[in-house]
N, C-alpha and C positions, 0 to 999 in steps of 0.2 A: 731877710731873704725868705721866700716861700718858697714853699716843699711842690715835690711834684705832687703829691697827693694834693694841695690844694688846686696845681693847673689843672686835675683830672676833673677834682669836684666841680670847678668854674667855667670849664669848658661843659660839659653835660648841662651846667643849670644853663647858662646859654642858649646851649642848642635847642633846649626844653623849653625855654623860654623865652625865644628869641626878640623880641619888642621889648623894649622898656617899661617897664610894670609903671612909673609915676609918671611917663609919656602916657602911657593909654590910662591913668588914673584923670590925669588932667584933662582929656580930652573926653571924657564921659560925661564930667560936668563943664564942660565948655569953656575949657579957660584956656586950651589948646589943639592946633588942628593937625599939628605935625606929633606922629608919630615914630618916635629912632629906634632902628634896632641895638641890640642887646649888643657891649662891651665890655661893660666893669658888672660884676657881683660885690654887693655890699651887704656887709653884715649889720643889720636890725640892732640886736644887743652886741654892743663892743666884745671882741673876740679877746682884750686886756683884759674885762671887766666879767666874763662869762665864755673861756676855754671851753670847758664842756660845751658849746653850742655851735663852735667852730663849723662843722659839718653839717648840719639840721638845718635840713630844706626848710622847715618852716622860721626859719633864723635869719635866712636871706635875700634877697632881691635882684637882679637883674637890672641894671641897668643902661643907661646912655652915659657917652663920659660929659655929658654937661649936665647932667643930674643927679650924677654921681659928685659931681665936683661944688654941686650946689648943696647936696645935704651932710657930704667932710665939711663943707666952711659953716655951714650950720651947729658943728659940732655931736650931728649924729649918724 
């Protein structure tokens, strides 16, 4: 279960960041033209593997749920 302290954080990084960071990664170098806005935040270093990063903007991402669901089956 998540805390409310994470909906606060996830909701802010969001708002902060509204477009999909590996949506507009992809589409800078041309591998995509669509651009989604932001609905999952995803943690960079596993939040299992690296607690203390939980929180740390520079820990996590912004994403689209099909980008997000493409780099969980990835394993990262």
């Amino acid at each position: 279960m998540q805390s409310e302290e994470w909906h606060r954080f996830s909701r802010k990084i969001r708002h902060e960041r509204p477009r999909c960071e590996m949506c507009v990664r992809m589409r800078q170098v041309g591998m995509n033209n669509l651009v989604n806005p932001s609905q999952d935040v995803h943690h960079i270093k596993k939040v299992r593997d690296y607690p203390e990063l939980s929180f740390k903007r520079s820990n996590v991402m912004a994403l689209c749920k099909k980008c997000h669901k493409k780099l969980t089956e990835q394993g990262k």
